[in-house]
C-alpha positions in Angstrom: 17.3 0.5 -8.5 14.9 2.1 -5.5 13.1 4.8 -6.1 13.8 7.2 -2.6 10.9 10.0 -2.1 12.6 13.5 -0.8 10.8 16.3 0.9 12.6 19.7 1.3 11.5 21.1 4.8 11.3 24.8 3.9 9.8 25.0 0.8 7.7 21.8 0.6 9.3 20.8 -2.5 9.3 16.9 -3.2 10.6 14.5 -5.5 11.3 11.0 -6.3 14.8 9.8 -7.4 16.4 6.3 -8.6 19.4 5.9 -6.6 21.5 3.8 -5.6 22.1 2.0 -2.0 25.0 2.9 -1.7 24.6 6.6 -3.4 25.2 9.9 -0.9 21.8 11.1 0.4 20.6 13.9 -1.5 20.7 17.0 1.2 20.3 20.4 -1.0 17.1 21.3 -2.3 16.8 21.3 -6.0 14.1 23.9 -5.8 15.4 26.9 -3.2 19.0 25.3 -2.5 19.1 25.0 1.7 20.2 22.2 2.9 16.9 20.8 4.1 16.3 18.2 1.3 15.8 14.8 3.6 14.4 11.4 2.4 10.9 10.7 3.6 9.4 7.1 4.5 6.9 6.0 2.1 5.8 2.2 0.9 8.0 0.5 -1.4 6.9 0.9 -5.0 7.4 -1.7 -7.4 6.6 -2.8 -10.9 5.9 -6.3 -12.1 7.2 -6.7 -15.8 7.5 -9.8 -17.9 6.0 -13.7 -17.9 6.9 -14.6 -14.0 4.9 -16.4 -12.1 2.5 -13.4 -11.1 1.4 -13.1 -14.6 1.2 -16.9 -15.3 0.0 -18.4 -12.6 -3.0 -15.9 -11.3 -4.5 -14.8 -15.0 -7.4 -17.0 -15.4 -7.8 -17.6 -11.6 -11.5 -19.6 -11.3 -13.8 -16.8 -9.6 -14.2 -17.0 -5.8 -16.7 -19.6 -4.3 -20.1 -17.5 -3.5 -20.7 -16.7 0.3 -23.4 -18.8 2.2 -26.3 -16.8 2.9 -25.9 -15.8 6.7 -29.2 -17.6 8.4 -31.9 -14.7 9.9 -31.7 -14.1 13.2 -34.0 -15.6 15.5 -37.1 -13.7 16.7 -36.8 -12.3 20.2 -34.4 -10.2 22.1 -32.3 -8.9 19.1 -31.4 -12.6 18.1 -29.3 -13.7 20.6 -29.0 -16.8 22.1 -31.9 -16.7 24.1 -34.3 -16.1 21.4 -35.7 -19.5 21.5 -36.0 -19.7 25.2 -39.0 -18.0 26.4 
């Protein structure tokens, strides 16, 4: 079931709540009552639970290759390409 974030506009009260897609919208404000309760947009939260792939197939993962060393720049003009063509 989602998890919908509400903000009330007047008071600043906000919660989360599991609902339904197909539930009503919740529109009163369980802290002062107006009718200024709205859902806000936030990013999807989830929770991964169980032996699924995620837990089987990335524990153990061999560590990442070690970067190259980047080669020093070239004396000069700020190593640029013309650096070695004076």
């Amino acid at each position: 079931m989602p998890i919908y974030e509400y903000r009330c506009s007047e008071c600043g009260f906000q919660k989360e709540f599991l609902q339904k897609h197909n539930d009503a919208k919740l529109t009163t404000c369980p802290d002062c009552g107006k009718e200024s309760f709205s859902k806000m947009l936030t990013a999807a939260g989830f929770q991964l639970k169980g032996s699924g792939w995620y837990a089987s197939d990335f524990k153990g993962c061999p560590a990442k290759p070690e970067a190259k060393a980047e080669p020093a720049p070239a004396q000069g003009c700020n190593g640029c390409a013309c650096a070695g063509n004076s």
